[in-house]
Backbone as numpy.savetxt, mean C-alpha at the origin, in Angstrom:
# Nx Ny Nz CAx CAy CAz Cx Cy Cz
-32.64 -21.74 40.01 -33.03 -20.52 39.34 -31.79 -19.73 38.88
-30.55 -19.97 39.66 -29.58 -19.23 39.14 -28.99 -20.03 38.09
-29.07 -20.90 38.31 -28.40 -21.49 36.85 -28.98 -21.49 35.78
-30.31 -20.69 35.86 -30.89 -20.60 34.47 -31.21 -19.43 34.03
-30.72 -18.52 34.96 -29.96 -16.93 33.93 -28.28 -17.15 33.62
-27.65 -17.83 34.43 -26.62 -18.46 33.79 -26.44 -18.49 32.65
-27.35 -19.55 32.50 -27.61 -20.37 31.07 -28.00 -19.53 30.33
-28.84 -18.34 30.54 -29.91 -17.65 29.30 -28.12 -16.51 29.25
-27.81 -15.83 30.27 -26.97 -15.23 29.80 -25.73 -15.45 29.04
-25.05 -16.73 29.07 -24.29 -17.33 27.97 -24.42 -17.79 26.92
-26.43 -17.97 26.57 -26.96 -18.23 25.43 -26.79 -16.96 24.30
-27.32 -15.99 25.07 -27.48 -14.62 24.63 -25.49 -14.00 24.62
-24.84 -14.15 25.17 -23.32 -13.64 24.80 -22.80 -14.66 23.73
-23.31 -15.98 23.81 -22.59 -16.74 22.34 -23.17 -16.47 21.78
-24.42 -16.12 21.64 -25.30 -15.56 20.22 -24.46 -14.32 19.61
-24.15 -13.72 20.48 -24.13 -12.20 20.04 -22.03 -11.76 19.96
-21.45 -12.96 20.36 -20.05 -12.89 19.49 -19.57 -14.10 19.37
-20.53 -15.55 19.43 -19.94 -16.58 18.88 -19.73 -16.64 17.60
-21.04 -15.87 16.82 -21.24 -16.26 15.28 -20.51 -15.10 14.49
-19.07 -14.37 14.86 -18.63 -13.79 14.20 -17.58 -14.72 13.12
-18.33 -13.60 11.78 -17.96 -14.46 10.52 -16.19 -14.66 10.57
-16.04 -15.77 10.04 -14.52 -16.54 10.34 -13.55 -15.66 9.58
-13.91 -14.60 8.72 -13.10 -13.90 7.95 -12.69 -12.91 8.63
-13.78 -12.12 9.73 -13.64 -10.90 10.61 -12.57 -11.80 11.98
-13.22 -13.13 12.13 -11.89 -13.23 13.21 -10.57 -13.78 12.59
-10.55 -14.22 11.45 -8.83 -13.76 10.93 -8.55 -13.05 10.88
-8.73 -11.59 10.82 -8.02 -10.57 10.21 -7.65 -9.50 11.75
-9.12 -10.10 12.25 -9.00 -8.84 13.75 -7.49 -8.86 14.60
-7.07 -9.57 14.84 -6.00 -9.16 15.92 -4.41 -10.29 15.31
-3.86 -9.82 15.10 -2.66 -10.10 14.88 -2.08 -11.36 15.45
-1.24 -12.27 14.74 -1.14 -13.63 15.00 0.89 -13.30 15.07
1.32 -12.59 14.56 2.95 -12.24 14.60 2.90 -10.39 14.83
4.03 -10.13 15.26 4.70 -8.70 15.19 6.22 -8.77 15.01
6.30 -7.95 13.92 7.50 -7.74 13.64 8.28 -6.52 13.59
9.28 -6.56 14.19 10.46 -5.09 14.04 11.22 -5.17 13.28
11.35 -3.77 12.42 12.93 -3.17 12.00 13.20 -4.58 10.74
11.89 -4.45 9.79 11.59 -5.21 8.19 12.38 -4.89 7.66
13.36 -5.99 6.57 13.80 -5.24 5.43 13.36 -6.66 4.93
12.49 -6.92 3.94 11.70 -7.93 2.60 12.26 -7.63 1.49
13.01 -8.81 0.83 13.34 -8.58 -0.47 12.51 -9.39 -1.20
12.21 -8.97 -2.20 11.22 -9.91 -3.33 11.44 -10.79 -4.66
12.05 -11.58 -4.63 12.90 -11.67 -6.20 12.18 -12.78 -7.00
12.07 -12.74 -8.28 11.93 -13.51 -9.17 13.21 -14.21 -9.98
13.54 -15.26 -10.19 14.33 -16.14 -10.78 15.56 -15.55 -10.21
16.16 -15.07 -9.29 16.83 -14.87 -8.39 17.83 -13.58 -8.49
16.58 -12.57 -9.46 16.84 -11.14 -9.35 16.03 -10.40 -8.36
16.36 -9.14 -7.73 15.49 -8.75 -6.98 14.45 -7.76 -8.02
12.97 -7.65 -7.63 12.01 -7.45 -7.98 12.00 -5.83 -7.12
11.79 -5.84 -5.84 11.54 -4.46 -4.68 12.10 -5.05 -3.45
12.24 -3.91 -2.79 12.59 -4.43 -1.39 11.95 -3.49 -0.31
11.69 -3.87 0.29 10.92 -3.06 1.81 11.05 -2.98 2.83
11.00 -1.66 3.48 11.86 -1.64 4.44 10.32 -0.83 5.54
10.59 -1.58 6.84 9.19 -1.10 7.53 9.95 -1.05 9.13
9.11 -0.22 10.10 9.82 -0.55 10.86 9.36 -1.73 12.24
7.67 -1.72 11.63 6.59 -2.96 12.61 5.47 -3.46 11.35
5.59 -4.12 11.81 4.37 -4.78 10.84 3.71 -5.95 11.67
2.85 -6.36 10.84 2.01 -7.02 11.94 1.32 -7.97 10.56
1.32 -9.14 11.28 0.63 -10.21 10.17 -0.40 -10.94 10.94
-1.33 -11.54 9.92 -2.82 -11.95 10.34 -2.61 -13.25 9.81
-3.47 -14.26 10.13 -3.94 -15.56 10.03 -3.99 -15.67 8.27
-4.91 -14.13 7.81 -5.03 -14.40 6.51 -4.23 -14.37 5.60
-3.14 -13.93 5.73 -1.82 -13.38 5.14 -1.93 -12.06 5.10
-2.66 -11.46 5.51 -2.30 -9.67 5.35 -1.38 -9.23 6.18
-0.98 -8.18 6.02 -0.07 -7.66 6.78 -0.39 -6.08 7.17
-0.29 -5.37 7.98 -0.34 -4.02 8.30 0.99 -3.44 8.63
1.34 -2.14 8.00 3.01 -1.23 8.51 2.20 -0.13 8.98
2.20 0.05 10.24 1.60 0.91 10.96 2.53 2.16 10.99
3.47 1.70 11.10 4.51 2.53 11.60 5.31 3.21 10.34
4.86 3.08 9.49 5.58 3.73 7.72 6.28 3.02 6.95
5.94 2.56 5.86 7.17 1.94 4.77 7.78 2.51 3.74
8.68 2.28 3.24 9.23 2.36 2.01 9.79 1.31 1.27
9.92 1.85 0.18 10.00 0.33 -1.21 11.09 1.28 -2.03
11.58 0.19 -2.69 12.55 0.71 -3.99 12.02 -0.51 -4.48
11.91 -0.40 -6.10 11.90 -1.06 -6.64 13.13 -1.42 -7.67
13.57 -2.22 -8.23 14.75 -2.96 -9.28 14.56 -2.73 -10.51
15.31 -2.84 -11.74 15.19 -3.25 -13.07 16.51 -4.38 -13.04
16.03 -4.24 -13.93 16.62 -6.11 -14.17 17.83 -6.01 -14.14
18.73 -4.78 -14.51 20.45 -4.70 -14.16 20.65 -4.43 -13.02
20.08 -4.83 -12.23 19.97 -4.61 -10.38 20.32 -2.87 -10.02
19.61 -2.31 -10.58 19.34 -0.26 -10.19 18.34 -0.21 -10.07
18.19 0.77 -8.91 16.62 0.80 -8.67 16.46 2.20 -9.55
14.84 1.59 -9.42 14.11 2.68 -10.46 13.43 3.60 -10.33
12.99 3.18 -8.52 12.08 4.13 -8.35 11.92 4.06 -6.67
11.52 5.08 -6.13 11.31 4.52 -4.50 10.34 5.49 -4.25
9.47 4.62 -3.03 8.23 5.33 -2.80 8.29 5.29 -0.89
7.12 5.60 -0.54 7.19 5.43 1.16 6.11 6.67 1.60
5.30 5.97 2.63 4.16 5.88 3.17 4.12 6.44 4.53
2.78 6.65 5.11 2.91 6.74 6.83 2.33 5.45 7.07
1.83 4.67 6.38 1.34 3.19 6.43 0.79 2.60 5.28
0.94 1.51 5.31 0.80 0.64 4.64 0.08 -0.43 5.02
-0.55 -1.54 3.98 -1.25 -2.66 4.23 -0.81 -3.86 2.87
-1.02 -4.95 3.08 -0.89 -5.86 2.27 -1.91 -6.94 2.42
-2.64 -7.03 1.23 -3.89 -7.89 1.23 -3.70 -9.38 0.29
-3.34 -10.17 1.39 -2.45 -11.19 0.60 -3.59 -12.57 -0.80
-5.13 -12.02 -0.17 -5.83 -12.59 -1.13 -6.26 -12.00 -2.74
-5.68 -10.84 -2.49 -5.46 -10.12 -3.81 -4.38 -10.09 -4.67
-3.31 -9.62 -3.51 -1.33 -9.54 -4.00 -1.74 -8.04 -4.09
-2.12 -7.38 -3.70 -2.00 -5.88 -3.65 -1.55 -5.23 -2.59
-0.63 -4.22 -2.34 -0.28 -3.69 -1.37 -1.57 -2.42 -1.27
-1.64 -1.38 -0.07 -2.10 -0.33 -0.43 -1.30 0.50 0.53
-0.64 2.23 0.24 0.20 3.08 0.75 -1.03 4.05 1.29
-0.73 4.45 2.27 -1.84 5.84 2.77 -1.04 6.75 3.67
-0.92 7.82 3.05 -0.84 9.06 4.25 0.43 9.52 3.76
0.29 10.62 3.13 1.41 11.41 2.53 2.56 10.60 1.92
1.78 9.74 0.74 2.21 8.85 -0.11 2.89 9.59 -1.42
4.13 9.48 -1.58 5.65 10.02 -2.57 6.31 8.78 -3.06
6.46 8.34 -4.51 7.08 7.97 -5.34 7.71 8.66 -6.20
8.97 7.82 -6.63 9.76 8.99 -6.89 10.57 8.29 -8.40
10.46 8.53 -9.52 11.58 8.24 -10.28 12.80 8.34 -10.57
13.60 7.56 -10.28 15.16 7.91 -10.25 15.80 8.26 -11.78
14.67 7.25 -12.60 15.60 7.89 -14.34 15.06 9.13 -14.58
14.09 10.03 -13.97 14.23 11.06 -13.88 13.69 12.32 -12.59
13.18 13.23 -13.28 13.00 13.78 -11.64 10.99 13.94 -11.50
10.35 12.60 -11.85 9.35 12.60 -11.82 8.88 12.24 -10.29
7.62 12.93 -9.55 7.50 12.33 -8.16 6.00 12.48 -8.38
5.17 11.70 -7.92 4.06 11.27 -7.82 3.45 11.40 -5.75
2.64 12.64 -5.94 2.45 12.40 -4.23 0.38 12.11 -4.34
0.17 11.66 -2.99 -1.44 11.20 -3.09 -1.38 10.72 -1.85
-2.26 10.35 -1.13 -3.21 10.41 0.14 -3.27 8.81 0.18
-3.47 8.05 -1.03 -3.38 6.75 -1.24 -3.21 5.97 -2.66
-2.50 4.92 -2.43 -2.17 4.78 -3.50 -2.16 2.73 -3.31
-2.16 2.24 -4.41 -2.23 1.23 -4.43 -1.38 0.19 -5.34
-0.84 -0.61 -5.38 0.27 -1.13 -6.14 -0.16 -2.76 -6.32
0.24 -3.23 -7.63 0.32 -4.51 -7.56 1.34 -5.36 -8.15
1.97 -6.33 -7.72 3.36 -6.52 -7.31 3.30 -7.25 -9.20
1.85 -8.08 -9.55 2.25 -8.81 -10.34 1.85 -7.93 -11.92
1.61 -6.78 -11.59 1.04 -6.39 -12.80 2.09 -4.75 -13.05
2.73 -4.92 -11.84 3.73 -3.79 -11.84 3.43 -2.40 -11.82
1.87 -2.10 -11.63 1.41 -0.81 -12.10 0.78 -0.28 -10.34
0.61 1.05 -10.38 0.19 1.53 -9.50 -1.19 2.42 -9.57
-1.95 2.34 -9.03 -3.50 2.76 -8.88 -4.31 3.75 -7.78
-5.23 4.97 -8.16 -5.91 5.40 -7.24 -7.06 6.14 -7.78
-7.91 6.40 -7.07 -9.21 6.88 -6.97 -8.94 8.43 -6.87
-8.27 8.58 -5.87 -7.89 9.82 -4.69 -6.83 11.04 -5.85
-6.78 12.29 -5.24 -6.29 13.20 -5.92 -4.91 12.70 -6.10
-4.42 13.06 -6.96 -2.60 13.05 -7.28 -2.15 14.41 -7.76
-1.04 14.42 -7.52 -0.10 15.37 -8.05 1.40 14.81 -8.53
1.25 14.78 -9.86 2.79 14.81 -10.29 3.67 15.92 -10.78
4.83 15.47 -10.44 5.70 17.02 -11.15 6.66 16.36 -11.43
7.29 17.18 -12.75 8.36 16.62 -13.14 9.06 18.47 -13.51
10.39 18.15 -14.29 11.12 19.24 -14.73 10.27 20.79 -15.35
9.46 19.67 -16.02 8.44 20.85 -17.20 7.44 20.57 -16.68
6.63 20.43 -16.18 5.16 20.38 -15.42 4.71 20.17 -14.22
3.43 20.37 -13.46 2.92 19.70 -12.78 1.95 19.78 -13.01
1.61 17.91 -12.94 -0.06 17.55 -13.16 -0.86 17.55 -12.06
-2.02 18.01 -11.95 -2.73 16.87 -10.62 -4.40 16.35 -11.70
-4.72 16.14 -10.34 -5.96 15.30 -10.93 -6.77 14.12 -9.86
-7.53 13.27 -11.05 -7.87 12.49 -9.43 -7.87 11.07 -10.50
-7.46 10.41 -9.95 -7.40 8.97 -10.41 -6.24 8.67 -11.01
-5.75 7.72 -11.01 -4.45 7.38 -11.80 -4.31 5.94 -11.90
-3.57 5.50 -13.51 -3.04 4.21 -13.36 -1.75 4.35 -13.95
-0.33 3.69 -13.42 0.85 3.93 -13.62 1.74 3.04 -13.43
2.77 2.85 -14.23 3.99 1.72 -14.24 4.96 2.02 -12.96
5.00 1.02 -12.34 6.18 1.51 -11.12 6.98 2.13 -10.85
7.78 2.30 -12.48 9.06 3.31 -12.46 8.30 4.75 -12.84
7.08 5.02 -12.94 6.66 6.78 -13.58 6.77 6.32 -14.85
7.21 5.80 -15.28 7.66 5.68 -17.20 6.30 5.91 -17.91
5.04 5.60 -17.26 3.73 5.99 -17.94 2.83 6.17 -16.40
1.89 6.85 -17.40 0.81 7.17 -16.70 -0.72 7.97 -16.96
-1.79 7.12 -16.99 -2.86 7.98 -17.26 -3.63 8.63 -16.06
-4.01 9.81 -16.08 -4.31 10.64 -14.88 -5.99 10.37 -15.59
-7.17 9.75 -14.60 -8.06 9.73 -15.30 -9.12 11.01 -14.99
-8.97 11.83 -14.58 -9.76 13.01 -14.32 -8.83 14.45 -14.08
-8.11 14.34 -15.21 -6.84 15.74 -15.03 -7.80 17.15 -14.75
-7.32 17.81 -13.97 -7.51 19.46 -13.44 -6.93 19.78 -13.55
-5.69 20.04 -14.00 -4.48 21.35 -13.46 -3.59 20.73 -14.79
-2.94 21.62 -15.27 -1.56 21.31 -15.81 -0.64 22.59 -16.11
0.60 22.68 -15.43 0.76 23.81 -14.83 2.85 23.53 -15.94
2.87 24.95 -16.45 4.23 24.64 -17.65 5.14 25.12 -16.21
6.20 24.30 -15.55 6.98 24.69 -14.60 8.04 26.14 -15.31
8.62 25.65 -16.43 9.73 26.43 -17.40 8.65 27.66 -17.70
7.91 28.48 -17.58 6.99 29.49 -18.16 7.37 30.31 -16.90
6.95 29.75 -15.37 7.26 30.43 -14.38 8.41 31.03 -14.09
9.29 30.08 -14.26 11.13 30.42 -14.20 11.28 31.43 -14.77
């Protein structure tokens, strides 16, 4: 008799977390940890961005999590960076190629004094542009924009704000 609540009770616990879908147990618990990142990225053997984290953590699936905060600079092709951004965390979703930044997320243009801040933000390595849903605020010399949505070139060099609110002449105040 005891071996057959045994049995019913290991029927009923593999029922109820054997059949978790194979995608939820790649991703759940971490397969590497890593300290004190610096990732360089290069194409034809220029650098592309580089990243600097201080834990990260990688999954079975290729994702990665920066729990602990990142930052990026990105390159132009005469090896100067163009732009640098940095996060309170980060994620990398390696079946997409998209990174995503969250939590008092700042990019910054170095060819000029454009900075882009937002709550989250999203980047993709092969299309070079950066993306969000979530409010933004940019400012530069003569303005600040905000708004909610955005799509944008890595360096600031463009950008459409797709639901602008605010546009504020900085030089009017002065």
């Amino acid at each position: 008799m005891k071996n057959k609540h045994c049995f019913w009770a290991y029927f009923f616990f593999g029922i109820a977390f054997g059949f978790t879908p194979e995608k939820d147990r790649a991703c759940g618990i971490p397969t590497l940890e890593s300290s004190h990142i610096e990732l360089l990225c290069s194409e034809h053997g220029v650098v592309k961005y580089r990243l600097f984290t201080d834990k990260a953590l990688h999954y079975e699936n290729g994702d990665r999590t920066y729990p602990e905060g990142i930052h990026i600079e990105f390159y132009e092709s005469n090896k100067e960076v163009s732009a640098t951004g940095r996060a309170n965390s980060g994620y990398f979703f390696a079946e997409k190629n998209v990174y995503a930044f969250r939590g008092d997320v700042e990019l910054k243009s170095l060819r000029d004094t454009r900075q882009l801040n937002t709550e989250e933000l999203h980047w993709s390595p092969e299309t070079e542009t950066f993306y969000t849903d979530k409010f933004i605020r940019i400012e530069t010399e003569e303005e600040l924009l905000t708004g909610a949505g955005l799509i944008a070139k890595q360096d600031l060099s463009y950008y459409n704000i797709s639901k602008p609110q605010g546009l504020l002449n900085v030089k009017s105040i002065k």
